[in-house]
N, C-alpha and C positions, 0 to 999 in steps of 0.2 A: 504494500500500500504506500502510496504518496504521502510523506508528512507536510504542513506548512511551511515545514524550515529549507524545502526543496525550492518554493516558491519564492519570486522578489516583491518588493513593494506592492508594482504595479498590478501584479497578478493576484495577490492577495486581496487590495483593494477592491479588484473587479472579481472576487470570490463571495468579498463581504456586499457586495450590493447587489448580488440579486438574490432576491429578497423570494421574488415570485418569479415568472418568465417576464423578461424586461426587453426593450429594446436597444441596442446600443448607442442608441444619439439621445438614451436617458439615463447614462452614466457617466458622469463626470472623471476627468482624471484619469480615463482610461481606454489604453489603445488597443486599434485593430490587433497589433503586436501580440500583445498580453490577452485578449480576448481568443485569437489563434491557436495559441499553447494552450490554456485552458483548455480547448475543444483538443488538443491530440492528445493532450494526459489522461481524457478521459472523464475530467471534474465539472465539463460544461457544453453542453448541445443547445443543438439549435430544435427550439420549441414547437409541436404540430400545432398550436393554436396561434399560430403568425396569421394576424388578420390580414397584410398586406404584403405581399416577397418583397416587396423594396422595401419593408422596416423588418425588416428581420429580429425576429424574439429568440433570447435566450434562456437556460435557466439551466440548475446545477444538476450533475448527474447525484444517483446512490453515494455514488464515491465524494462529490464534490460537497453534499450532507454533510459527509465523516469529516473530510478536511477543515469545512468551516466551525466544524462543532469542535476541534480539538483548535483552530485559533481559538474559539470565544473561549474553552478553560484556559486557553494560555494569556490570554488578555491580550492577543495580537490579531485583532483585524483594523487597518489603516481606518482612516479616517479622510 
């Protein structure tokens, strides 16, 4: 399994915000870059309830749950 401590800032940030399936131009602070990695590791797909293909919705996988639940014990999700 992937821990937090694999991940950088930017990735972590865009772990801690989605909350629900979100779209990417409603996340601050956070790149295509970091949004990419996220979807090959595993921790973030791309959401079947995209009301539109050009807003493309995201949201965390199983695994990307576990990652962000073990920042929130650690008290490391960015801000």
């Amino acid at each position: 399994m992937i821990s937090f401590w694999d991940l950088n800032t930017p990735e972590r940030r865009c772990l801690g915000q989605l909350y629900m399936a979100e779209p990417f131009n409603n996340m601050p602070h956070v790149g295509r870059k970091s949004l990419e990695r996220l979807i090959e590791l595993g921790l973030v797909e791309e959401s079947p309830d995209t009301p539109f293909e050009a807003d493309m919705h995201y949201r965390r996988t199983t695994e990307g749950e576990q990652v962000h639940d073990e920042m929130l014990k650690a008290n490391r999700v960015p801000r």
